[in-house]
C-alpha positions, 0 to 999 in steps of 0.5 A, a space after each residue: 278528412 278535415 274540412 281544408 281538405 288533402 290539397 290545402 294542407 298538402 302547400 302547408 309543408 311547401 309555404 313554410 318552407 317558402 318562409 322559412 327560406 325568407 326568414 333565413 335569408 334576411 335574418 339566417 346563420 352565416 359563417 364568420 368571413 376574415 376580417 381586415 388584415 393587420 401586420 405586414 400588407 403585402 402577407 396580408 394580401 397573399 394570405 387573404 387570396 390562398 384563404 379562400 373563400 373567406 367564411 367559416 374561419 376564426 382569428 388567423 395569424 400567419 407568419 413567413 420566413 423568406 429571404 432572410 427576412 420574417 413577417 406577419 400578417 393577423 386577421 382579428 376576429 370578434 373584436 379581439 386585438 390579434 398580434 403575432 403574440 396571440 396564443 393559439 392552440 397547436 394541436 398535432 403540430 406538437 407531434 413534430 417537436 415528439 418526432 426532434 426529441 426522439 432524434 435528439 435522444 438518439 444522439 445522446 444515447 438515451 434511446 436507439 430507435 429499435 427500443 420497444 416502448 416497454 423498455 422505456 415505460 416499464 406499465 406496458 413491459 411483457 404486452 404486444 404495444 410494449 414490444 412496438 419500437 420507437 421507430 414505428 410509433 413515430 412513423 405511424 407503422 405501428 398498428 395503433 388507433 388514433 385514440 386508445 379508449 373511444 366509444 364512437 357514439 360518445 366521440 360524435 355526441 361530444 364532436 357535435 356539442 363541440 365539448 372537450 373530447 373525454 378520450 383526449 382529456 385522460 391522464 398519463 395513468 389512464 393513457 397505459 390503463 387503456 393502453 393495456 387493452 389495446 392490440 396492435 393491428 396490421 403493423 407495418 402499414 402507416 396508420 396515423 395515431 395520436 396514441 402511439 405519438 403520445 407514448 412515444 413522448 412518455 417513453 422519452 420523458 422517461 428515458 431523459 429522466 424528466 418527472 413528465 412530458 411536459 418538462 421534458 420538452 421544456 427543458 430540452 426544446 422550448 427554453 434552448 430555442 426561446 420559445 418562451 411563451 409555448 407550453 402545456 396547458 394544466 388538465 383543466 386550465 385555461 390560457 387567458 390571452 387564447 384566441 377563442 376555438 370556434 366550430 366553422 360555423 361560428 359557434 364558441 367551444 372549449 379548449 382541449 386539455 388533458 397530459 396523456 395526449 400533450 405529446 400528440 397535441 392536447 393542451 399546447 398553445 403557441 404563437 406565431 412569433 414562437 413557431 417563427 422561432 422554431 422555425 427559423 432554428 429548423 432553417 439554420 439546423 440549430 434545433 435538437 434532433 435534425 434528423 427527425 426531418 429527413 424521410 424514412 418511410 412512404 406512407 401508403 394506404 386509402 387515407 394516408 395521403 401522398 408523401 413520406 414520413 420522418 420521425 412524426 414529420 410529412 414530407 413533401 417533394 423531390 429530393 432537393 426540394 423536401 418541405 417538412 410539414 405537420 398541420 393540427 387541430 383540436 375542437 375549434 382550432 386549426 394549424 400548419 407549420 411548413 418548412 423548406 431547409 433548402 430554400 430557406 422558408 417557412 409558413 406558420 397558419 394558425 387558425 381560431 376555428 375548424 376550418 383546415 388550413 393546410 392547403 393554405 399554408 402549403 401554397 403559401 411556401 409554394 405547393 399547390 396541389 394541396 388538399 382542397 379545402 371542400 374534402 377536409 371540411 366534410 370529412 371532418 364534421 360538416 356531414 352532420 346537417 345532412 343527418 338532420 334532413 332525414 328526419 325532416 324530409 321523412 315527416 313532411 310526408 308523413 304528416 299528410 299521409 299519416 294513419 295515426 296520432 302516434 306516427 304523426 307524433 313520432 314524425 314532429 318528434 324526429 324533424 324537430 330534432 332534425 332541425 336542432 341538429 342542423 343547427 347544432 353542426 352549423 357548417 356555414 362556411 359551406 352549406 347555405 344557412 337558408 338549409 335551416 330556415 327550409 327545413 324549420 319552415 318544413 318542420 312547422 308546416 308538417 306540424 300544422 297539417 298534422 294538426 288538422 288531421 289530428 282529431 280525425 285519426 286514431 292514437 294507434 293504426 289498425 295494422 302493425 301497432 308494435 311498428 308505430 310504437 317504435 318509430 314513435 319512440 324513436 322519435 321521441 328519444 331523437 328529440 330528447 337526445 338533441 335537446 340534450 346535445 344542445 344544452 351540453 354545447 351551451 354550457 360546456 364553453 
């Protein structure tokens, strides 16, 4: 045993704990709070209130159609000018003009809601999927995953970089290629898909004979309606004036583009006075495809929420008193688009990072049972930092009762890695910002005990060698694999 026996070296773990603690409260990681207001004072204010608590948003814009009349309200974010001209990135609020086109296309005769899809794309004629209608692509009942080729493992790397998911960025040819190897399963139960939204606005780009989604949607919604600066980023292009996505916690990441999932989402980027636009023709029954919005079938199931769903619209409330909402979000932005027809309102919430917005936008227009904001932020990524204490906790133990330099070592591999992914999932807006510096302060302290017992142990225990060989490639793998996630975040904004 070293000179400074079990006892001392035991408080090491605990004093750096102490003073990493310090250190991050004086010095620590906090979320971005919402800064003052721009725009309209009295949408300011209300918006401020139904934002809360403030930390963990980017650049917001807000806009509200009441009484006849449209105002807005911005919260800038790092420096940057924020006007209701802003663009932002839209997401799966884009699904709700697929869902107007699919309407409006029936009206026209184009397509009748019972059409298989492969009538339409002749690449998944004679398939399962080719034999999906129209209908339950755009009320999620087709049996369809979210997302037609995801590695799971590869889908939370790319989540915790906060790059551009690969999954989201195929092609149109790639989106039927990995579409032929999916089987639909339990149709008939609501099940939300990216995939089947995406194809469903493929089929009626073809359908409407336009040479792509993107003109399609140009042609037949933005220009009637003046939506003038909505529109589909090029795979790989960038929109300059974008209000920067951010992660809740602050950090910087890339936009999302890629034209097989454009009528899901990926790479549409909007403003608030072009949703307002859009908006206020839903209000006055001006825009194509009406009938999207009125509700057809419940949806049902363990995450599938209360309410019903439209042709891709939610539904909310009795009848007479119907809001029609979508909200979205890609790698770092976040959007709701809620419409009373009935009342004559609408609420746009656009948001520059992760953090959910939906219940802020429903109370806005006034539901208040919306989803909490806490359950949407944990679900979504924010789970990540608790990964990381494991290994932390794990080697503040083993580095005072270790029986070999190969598990001490392993163990320091592990909880540094543990401490990088911490830092890399950087839930601010909810979990204190003094969990990084506790448990680096941990860390180094298991290091420096360790290193007091390290002369006087053996490389390899004397029982279950082939045990410590694991755990101590383990670790090392760990380590390598975060320090790799962490040079993938900083050069992929």
């Amino acid at each position: 045993m070293p000179p400074t026996g079990p006892r001392r070296s035991g408080l090491l773990p605990v004093v750096g704990a102490v003073l990493g603690l310090v250190v991050s409260l004086l010095l620590g990681p906090t979320a971005p709070s919402l800064g003052e207001p721009v725009g309209d004072e009295a949408l300011g204010r209300t918006a401020r209130q139904v934002l809360e608590p403030p930390e963990g948003y980017g650049a917001v814009s807000v806009l509200r159609i009441r009484d006849g009349e449209t105002t807005w309200a911005g919260f800038p974010a790092g420096g940057k000018p924020l006007t209701a001209d802003t663009p932002f990135e839209l997401g799966s609020v884009t699904k709700t003009f697929t869902g107007l086109l699919l309407a409006d296309a029936v009206d026209r005769g184009e397509v009748r809601l019972e059409d298989g899809v492969g009538k339409h794309l002749p690449e998944l004629a004679g398939t399962v999927t080719g034999e999906v209608t129209l209908e339950d692509l755009a009320t999620h009942r087709a049996g369809l995953p979210s997302i037609a080729n995801m590695a799971m493992g590869q889908v939370l790397l790319e989540d915790l970089a906060g790059v551009e998911l690969a999954a989201y960025s195929a092609t149109t040819p790639e989106l039927y290629a990995d579409t032929l190897l999916v089987t639909p399963d339990d149709p008939g139960t609501y099940a939300y898909s990216n995939l089947g939204v995406s194809l469903l606005g493929h089929a009626l780009a073809r359908a409407g004979g336009a040479p792509d989604w993107p003109s399609y949607v140009d042609e037949r919604l933005f220009d009637p309606l003046g939506m003038d600066t909505t529109r589909v980023i090029a795979p790989g292009d960038r929109e300059p004036q974008l209000a920067t996505p951010h992660l809740s916690g602050g950090r910087q990441v890339a936009p999302w583009t890629g034209d097989g999932y454009a009528p899901a989402g990926v790479g549409v980027v909007t403003t608030a006075t072009d949703l307002g636009r859009f908006a206020q023709a839903l209000i006055d029954a001006t825009a194509p495809g009406m009938a999207a919005l009125q509700p057809r079938q419940d949806m049902t199931g363990p995450l599938a929420g209360a309410g019903r769903v439209g042709l891709v619209w939610m539904v909310s409330g009795a009848d007479g008193e119907e809001i029609a909402w979508h909200n979205g979000g890609t790698g770092g932005t976040r959007a709701m688009l809620a419409v009373n027809r009935a009342a004559g309102e609408a609420v746009v919430v656009l948001n520059g990072s992760r953090t959910d917005v939906t219940g802020a936008g429903l109370q806005l227009i006034g539901v208040d049972d919306g989803p909490p904001r806490f359950w949407l932020s944990m679900t979504e990524r924010d789970y990540y930092w608790f990964l990381g204490l494991i290994p932390v906790l794990l080697f503040a133990v083993r580095s005072l009762r270790a029986q070999s330099r190969a598990a001490l070592l392993g163990g320091a591999a592990g909880a540094v890695g543990g401490v990088i992914l911490i830092g890399l999932a950087g839930p601010w807006n909810w979990v204190p910002g003094w969990i990084l510096g506790v448990t680096g302060g941990v860390t180094v302290g298991g290091i420096v005990a360790a290193a007091r017992r390290w002369r006087s142990l053996p490389w390899w225990p004397k029982r279950r060698v082939w045990l410590q060989r694991v755990l101590l490639f383990l670790g090392l793998a760990f380590l390598l694999l975060m320090l790799g996630v962490a040079v993938w975040a900083w050069r992929g904004i």
